[in-house]
C-alpha positions as CSV (number, residue, x, y, z in Angstrom):
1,X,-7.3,-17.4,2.4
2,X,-9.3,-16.8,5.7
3,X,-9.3,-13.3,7.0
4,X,-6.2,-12.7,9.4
5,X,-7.2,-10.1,12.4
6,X,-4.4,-8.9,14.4
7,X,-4.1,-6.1,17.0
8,X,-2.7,-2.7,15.8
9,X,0.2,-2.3,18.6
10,X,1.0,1.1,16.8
11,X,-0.4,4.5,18.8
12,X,-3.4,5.5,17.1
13,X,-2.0,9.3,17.3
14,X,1.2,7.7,15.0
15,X,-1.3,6.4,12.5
16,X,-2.8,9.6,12.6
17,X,0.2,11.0,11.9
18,X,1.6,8.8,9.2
19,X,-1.5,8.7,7.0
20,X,-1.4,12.8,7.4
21,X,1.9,12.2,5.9
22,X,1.1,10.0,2.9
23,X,-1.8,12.8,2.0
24,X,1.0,15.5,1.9
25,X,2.8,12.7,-0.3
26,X,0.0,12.3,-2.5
27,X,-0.3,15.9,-3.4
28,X,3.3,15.6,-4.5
29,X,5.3,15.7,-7.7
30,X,7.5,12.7,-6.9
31,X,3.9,10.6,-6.1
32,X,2.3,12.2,-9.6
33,X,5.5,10.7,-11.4
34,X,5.1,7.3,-9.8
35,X,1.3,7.0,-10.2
36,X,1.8,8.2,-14.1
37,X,3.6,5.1,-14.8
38,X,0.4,3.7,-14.8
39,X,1.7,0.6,-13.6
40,X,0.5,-1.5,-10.2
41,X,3.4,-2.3,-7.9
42,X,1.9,-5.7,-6.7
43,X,0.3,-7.2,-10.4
44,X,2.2,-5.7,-12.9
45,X,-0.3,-4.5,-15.2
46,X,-1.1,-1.2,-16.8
47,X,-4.0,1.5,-15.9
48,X,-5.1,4.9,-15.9
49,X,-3.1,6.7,-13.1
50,X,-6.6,7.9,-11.6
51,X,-7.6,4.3,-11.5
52,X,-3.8,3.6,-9.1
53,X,-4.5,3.9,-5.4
54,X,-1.8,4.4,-2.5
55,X,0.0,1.4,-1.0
56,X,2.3,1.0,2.1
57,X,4.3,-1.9,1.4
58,X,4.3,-2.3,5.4
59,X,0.9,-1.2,6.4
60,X,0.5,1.7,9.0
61,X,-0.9,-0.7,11.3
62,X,1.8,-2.7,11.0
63,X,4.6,0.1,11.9
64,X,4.7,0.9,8.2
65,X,5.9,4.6,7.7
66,X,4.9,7.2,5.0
67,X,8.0,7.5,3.3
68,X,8.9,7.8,-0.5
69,X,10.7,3.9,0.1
70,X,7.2,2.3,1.5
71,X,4.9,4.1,-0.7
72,X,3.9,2.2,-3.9
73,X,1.2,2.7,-6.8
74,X,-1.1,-0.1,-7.0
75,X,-4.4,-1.2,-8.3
76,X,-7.8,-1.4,-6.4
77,X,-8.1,-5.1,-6.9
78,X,-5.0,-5.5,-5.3
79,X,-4.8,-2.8,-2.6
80,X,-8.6,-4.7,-1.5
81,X,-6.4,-8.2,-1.6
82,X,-3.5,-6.8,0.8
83,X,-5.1,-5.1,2.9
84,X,-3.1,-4.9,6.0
85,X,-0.7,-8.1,4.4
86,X,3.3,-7.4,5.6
87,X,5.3,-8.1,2.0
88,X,6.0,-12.2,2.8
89,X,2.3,-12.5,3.9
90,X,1.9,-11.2,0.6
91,X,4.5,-13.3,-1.3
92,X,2.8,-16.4,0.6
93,X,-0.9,-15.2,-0.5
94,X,0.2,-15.0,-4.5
95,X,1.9,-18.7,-4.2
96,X,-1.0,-19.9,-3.0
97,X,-3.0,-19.0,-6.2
98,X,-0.6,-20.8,-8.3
């Protein structure tokens, strides 16, 4: 899949913002629960929580928020493979391997 590039139309003060946000998240219990699953949103399978990175399902760049409902565990390899993907460009991306 080429690489998309896209203009961020959201305020660089509101990403500011919203990734100061998902830090405060991160030092959460709620985000230590979901990350000790073990378990990548996007693949499925199992890791060491340490090895689970921070997703937003809608990127920040995208108008994606920090919020417990847009927040997901998920695995480098996948996190590097999203990127700034919005969910159907992701859905699209994983048919295409098949």
């Amino acid at each position: 899949m080429a690489e998309q590039s896209f203009i961020s139309w959201v305020a660089e003060e509101d990403v500011k913002r919203e990734k100061a946000k998902a830090r405060e998240l991160r030092d959460s219990q709620w985000w230590k629960n979901k990350r000790g699953k073990g378990e990548c949103y996007y693949c499925g399978k199992k890791f060491k929580p340490s090895e689970l990175t921070m997703d937003h399902i809608v990127p920040i760049v995208r108008g994606g928020k920090s919020t417990k409902g847009n927040i997901v565990p998920c695995c480098k390899e996948c996190n590097n493979k999203k990127k700034y993907m919005l969910p159907m460009e992701w859905q699209e991306y994983m048919e295409s391997l098949k």
